[in-house]
C-alpha positions in Angstrom: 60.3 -7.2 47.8 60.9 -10.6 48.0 59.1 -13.2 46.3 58.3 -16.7 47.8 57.3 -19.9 46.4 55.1 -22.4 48.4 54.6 -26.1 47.6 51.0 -26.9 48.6 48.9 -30.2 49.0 45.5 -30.2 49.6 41.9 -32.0 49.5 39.9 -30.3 47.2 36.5 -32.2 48.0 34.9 -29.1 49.7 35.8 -26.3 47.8 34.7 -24.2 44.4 38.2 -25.0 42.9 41.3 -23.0 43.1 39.5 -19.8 42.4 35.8 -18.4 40.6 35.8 -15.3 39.2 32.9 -13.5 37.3 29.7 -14.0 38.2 28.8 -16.3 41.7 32.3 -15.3 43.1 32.6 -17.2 45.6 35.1 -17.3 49.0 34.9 -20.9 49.2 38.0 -21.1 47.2 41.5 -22.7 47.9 43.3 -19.2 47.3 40.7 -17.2 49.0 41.4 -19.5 51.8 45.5 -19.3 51.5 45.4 -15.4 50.6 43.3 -14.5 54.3 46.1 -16.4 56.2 48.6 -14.7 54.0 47.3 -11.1 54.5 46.5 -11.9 58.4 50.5 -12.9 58.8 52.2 -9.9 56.4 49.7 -7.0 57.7 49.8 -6.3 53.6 47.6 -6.9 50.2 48.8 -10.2 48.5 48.4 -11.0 44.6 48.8 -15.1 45.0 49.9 -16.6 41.6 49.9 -20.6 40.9 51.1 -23.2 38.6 47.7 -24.6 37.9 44.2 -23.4 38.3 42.4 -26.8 39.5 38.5 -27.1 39.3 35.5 -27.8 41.8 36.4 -31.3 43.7 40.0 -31.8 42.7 42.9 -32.2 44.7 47.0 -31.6 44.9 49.8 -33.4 45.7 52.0 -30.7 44.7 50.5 -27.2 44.1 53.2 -24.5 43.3 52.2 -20.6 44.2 54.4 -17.6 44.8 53.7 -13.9 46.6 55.7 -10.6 46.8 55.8 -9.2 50.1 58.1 -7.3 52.5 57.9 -9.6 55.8 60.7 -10.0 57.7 60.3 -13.3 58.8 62.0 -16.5 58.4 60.9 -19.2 55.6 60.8 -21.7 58.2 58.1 -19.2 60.5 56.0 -18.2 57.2 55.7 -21.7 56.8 54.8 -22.5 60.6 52.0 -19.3 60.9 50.6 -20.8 57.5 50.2 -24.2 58.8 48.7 -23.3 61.7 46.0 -20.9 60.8 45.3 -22.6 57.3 42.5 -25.3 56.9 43.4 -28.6 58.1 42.9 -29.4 54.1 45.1 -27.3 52.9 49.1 -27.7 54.0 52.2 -25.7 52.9 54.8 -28.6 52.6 57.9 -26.3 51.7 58.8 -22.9 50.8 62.0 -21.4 49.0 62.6 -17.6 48.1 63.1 -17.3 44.6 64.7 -14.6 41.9 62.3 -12.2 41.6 61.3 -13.1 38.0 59.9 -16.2 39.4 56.1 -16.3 38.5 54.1 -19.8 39.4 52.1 -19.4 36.3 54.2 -17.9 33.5 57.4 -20.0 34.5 55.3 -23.4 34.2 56.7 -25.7 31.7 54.3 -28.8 32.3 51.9 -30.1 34.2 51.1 -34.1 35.4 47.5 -35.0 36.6 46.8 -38.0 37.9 43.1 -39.8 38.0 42.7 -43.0 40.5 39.9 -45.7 39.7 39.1 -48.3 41.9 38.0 -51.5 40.6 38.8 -54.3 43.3 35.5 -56.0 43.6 34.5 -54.2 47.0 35.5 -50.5 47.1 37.5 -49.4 50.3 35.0 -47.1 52.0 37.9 -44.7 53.6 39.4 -44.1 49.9 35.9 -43.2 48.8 36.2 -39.3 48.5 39.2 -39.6 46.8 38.6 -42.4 43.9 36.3 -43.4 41.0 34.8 -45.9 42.1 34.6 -48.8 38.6 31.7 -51.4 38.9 32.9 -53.0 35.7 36.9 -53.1 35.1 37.9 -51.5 32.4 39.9 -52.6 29.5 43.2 -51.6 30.2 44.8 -52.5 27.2 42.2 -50.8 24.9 42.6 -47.6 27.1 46.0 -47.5 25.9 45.5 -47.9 22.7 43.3 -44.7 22.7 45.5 -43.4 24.4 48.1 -43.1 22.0 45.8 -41.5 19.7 45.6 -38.8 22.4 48.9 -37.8 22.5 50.7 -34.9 20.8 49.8 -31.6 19.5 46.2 -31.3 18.7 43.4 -28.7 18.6 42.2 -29.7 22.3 38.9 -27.6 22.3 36.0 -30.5 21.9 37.6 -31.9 25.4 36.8 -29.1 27.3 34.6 -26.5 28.3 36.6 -23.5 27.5 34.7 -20.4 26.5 37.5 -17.8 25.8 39.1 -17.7 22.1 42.6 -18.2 23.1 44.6 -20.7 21.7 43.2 -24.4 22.3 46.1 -26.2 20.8 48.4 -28.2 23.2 50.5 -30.8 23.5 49.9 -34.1 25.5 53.6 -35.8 26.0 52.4 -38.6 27.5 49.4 -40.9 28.9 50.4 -43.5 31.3 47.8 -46.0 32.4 48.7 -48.6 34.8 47.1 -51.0 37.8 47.0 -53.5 40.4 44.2 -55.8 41.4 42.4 -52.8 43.8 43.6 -49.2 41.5 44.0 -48.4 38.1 45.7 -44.9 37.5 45.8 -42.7 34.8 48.4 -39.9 34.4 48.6 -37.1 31.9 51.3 -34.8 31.2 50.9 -31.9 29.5 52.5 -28.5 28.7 49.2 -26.9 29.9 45.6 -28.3 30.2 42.1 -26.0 29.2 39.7 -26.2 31.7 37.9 -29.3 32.0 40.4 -30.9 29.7 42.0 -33.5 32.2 38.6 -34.9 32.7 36.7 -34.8 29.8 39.9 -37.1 28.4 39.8 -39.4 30.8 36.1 -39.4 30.8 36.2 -40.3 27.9 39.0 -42.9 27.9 37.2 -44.8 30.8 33.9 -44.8 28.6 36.1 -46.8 25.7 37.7 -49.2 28.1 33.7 -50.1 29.5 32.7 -51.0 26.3 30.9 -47.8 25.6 32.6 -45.8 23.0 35.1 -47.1 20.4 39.2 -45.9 20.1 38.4 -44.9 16.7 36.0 -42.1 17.9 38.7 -40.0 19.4 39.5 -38.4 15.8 36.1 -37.5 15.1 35.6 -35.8 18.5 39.0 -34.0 17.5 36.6 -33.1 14.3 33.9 -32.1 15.7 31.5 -34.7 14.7 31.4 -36.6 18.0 31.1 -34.6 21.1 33.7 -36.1 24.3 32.5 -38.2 27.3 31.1 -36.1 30.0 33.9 -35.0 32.6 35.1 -37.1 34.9 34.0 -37.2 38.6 36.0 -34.6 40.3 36.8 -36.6 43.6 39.8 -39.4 41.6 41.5 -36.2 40.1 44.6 -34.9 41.7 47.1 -32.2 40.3 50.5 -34.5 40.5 53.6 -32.1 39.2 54.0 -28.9 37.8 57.6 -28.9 36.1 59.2 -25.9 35.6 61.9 -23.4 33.0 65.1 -23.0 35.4 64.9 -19.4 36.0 68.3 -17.0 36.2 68.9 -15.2 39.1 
């Protein structure tokens, strides 16, 4: 078997995330859509595995997946046939074989999501789908000051909407905030995010730079005695990097 890695970008806008399982299944997923193409070109069943599982409305610069399968064909034709038949929203932009040990989940060190806001005074209407649109600027520098408080290993559960009881601790190694006159950007890296948590942190990091929550609240949301901004609109948020262990042959 051989097992090959694809590096995806896509525009998540009008899909139910990268998959939905449980109840309300749906096929309007980014895998669901990769996995038909996949299937279609190999003539077999395909388990597709991926770095990070994004949610409803978000995009990827760099996606990372991998699949067993026994095709003969060339990397260069796999990632042809995909480009071709895929979405025009979806695009493979390269491909590699890799050891088979290689797994796009388990082999996933950290992770970089990036969140675009737009505060120039009149927002650009073709970037519109794909940035927060500010009618107030923010305050940068308080937004980093919070920041700081952010990063580290903490108990990540009251920023996000996970259900499960599996571990909720993680580490945040860094929160970059920066901007011009038209964009301000905000990028997290993180070993690994819980659902919702990308969001619901900067959520609530642009509601403390507008004046509307205080830097000193972060801690008791941590608590549990303040609850976190509401996520973050969907459309800004793009899955950036997706660094990885170096894996023996």
């Amino acid at each position: 078997m051989r097992n090959i890695k694809l590096t995806l970008e896509y525009d998540g806008s009008r899909y139910q995330g990268w998959s939905r399982l449980g109840k309300g299944e749906s096929t309007n997923t980014i895998s669901n859509k990769i996995i038909e193409v996949i299937e279609k070109m190999t003539n077999e069943d395909v388990e597709l595995y991926c770095g990070s599982r994004t949610e409803t409305g978000v995009h990827a610069y760099a996606q990372v997946v991998n699949f067993k399968t026994t095709t003969d064909l060339q990397l260069y034709e796999i990632k042809q046939y995909m480009n071709r038949y895929l979405p025009m929203d979806i695009a493979v932009t390269e491909i590699e074989e890799k050891p088979e040990r290689f797994h796009a989940s388990l082999n996933a060190a950290s992770k970089i999501y990036s969140y675009r806001v737009a505060i120039g005074e009149v927002p650009n209407v073709f970037e519109r789908k794909y940035t927060y649109y500010c009618f107030k600027k923010p305050n940068i520098e308080v937004m980093k000051q919070a920041a700081l408080l952010l990063a580290g290993r903490h108990d990540f559960k009251n920023f996000s909407t996970v259900k499960r009881s599996k571990s909720t601790e993680k580490e945040v190694y860094d929160i970059d905030i920066y901007a011009n006159s038209e964009e301000m950007q905000i990028s997290i890296h993180a070993n690994d995010f819980l659902h919702n948590m990308a969001r619901m942190i900067i959520g609530t990091l642009l509601d403390i730079g507008l004046g509307k929550r205080k830097k000193e609240e972060i801690e008791q949301i941590f608590t549990g005695k303040l609850p976190a901004s509401a996520p973050c609109d969907p459309k800004g948020l793009y899955l950036q990097e997706i660094i990885y262990k170096s894996i023996e042959k």
